[in-house]
VMD Tcl script that draws the C-alpha trace (Angstrom):
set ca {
  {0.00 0.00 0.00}
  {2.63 2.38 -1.21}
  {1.53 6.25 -0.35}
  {-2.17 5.40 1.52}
  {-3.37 4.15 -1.84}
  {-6.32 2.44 -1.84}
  {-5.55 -1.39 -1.69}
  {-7.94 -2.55 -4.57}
  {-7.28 0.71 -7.02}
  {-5.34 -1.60 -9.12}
  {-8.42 -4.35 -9.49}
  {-10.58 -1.58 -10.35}
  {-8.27 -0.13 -12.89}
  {-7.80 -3.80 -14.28}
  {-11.45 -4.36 -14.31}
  {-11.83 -1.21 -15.81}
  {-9.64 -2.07 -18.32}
  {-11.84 -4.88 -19.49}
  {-14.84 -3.59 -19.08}
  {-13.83 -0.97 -21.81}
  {-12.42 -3.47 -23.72}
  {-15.75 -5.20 -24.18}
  {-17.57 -2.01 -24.50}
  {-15.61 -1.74 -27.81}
  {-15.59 -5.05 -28.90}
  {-17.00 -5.87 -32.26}
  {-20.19 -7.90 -30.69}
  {-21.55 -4.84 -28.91}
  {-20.73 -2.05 -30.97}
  {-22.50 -4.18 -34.11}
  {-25.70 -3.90 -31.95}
  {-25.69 0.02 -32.57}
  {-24.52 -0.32 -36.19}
  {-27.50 0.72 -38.52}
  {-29.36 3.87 -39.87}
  {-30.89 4.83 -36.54}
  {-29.86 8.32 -35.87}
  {-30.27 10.15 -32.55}
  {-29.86 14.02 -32.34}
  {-29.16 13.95 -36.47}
  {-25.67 11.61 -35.47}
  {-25.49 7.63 -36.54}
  {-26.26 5.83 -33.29}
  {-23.07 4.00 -33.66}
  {-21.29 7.46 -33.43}
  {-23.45 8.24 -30.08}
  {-22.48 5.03 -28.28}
  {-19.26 5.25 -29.19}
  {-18.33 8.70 -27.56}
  {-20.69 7.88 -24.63}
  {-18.87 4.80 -24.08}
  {-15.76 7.01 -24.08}
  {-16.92 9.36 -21.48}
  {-17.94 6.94 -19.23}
  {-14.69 5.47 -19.45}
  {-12.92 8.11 -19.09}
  {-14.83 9.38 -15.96}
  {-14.76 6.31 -14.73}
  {-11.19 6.00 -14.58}
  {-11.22 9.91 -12.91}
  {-12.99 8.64 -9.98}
  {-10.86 5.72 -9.43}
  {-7.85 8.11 -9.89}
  {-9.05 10.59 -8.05}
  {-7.09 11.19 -4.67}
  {-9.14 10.61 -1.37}
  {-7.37 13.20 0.91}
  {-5.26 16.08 0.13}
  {-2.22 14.88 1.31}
  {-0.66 13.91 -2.46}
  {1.84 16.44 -2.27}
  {-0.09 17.56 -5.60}
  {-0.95 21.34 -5.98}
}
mol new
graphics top color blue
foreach p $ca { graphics top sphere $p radius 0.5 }
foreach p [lrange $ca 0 end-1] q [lrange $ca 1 end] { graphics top cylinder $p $q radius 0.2 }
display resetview
C-alpha cells in the first residue's frame, strides 16, 4: 500500500480495463450499427463517444485522490 493508496485501485483499474475493452468489442458495438440516428448523429457514433466518457470518468474517480495529502498542488 505504497503512499495510503487504496488497496484494490489496481483491481478496479484492471477491471476497468476490461470492461472498456468489451464495451468496444465488435459484438456490442454491431448492436448500434445501422441507420438509426439520434440528435441527427449515426447511433453507432453516439455510443461510441458515450462509451468514451464513461470510461474516461470512470477512470477519474478511481484516480481521483481521497485526501489532500498527495503532495499535488
Amino acid at each position: 500500500m505504497r503512499g495510503g493508496t487504496h488497496p484494490r485501485r489496481h483491481e478496479r483499474l484492471i477491471a476497468l480495463f476490461v470492461v472498456g475493452c468489451l464495451l468496444f468489442s465488435y459484438p456490442l458495438m454491431h448492436l448500434f450499427a445501422g441507420d438509426h440516428k439520434v440528435f441527427g448523429l449515426p447511433l453507432l457514433w453516439v455510443y461510441v463517444f458515450l462509451a468514451w466518457l464513461a470510461v474516461i470518468v470512470a477512470t477519474g474517480l478511481l484516480l481521483r485522490s481521497k485526501s489532500g495529502s498527495d503532495g499535488g498542488p
